[in-house]
C-alpha positions in Angstrom: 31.5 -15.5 -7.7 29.6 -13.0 -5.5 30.5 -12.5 -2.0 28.3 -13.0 0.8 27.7 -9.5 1.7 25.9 -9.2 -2.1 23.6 -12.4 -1.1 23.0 -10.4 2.5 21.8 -7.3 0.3 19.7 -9.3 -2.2 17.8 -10.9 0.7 17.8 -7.5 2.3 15.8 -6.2 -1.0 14.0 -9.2 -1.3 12.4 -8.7 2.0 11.8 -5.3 0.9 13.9 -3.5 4.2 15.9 -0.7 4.5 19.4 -1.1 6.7 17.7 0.8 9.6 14.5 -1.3 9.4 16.2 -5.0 9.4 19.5 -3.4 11.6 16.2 -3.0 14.4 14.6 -6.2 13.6 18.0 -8.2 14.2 19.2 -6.2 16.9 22.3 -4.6 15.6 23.3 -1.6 14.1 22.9 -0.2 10.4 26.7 -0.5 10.5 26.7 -3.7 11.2 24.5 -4.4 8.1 26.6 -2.0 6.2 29.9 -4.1 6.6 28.2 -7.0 6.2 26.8 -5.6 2.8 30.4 -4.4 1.8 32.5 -7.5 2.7 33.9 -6.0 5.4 32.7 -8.8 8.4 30.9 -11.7 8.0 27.5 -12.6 9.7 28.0 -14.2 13.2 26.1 -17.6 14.1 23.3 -15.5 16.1 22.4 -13.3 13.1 22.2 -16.3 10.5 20.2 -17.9 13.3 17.6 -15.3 13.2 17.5 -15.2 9.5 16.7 -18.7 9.4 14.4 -18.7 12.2 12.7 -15.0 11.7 12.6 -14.9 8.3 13.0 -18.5 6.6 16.0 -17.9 4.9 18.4 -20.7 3.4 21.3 -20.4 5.5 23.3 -22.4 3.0 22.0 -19.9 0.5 23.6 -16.9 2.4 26.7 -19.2 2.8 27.7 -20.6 -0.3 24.9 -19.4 -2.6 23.4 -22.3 -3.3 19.9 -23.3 -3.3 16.9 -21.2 -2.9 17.1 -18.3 -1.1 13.9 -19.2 1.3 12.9 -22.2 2.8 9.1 -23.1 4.3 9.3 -22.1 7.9 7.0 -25.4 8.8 10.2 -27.3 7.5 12.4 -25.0 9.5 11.1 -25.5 12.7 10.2 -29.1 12.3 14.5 -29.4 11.6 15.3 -27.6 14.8 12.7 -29.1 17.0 15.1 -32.9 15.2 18.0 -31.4 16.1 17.4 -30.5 20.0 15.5 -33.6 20.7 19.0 -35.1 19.2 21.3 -33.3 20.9 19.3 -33.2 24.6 19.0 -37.2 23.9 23.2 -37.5 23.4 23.2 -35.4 26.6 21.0 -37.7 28.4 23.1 -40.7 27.2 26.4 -39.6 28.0 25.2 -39.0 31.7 23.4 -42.0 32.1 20.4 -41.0 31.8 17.4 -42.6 30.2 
């Protein structure tokens, strides 16, 4: 089974960047894409979260390698907007607030 880092390079390809380009784009360094690439770290939660958010990219995909590699952006951000109205609305509740 491929690693992560091979799925990180595939989408890499796919969105046709060098390690400089998307090492800018991200806001890390070409190092960091490097050891990503080569299995030597993993992604942290604020990278994956601008691959999903930036670029549409499956985050279960860069994961586990399942499902499609992109997913529609409209869908995305229609999820996120879900999931903070959910979690600010459990906040709300467990303060007392309506």
């Amino acid at each position: 089974m491929e690693h992560i880092g091979i799925r990180f390079k595939n989408i890499r390809k796919l969105l046709k960047k060098s390690q400089d380009e998307l090492a800018v784009e991200l806001g890390i360094t070409k190092q960091a894409i490097s050891n990503i690439e080569n299995a030597k770290s993993m992604p942290g939660l604020s990278l994956l979260s601008k691959l999903l958010i930036d670029y549409g990219i499956n985050l279960n995909y860069v994961i586990s390698g399942v499902g499609d590699i992109f997913i529609e952006k409209e869908k995305t951000y229609k999820t996120l907007r879900t999931s903070l109205i959910e979690e600010v609305e459990r906040l709300l509740d467990s303060r007392g607030i309506k």
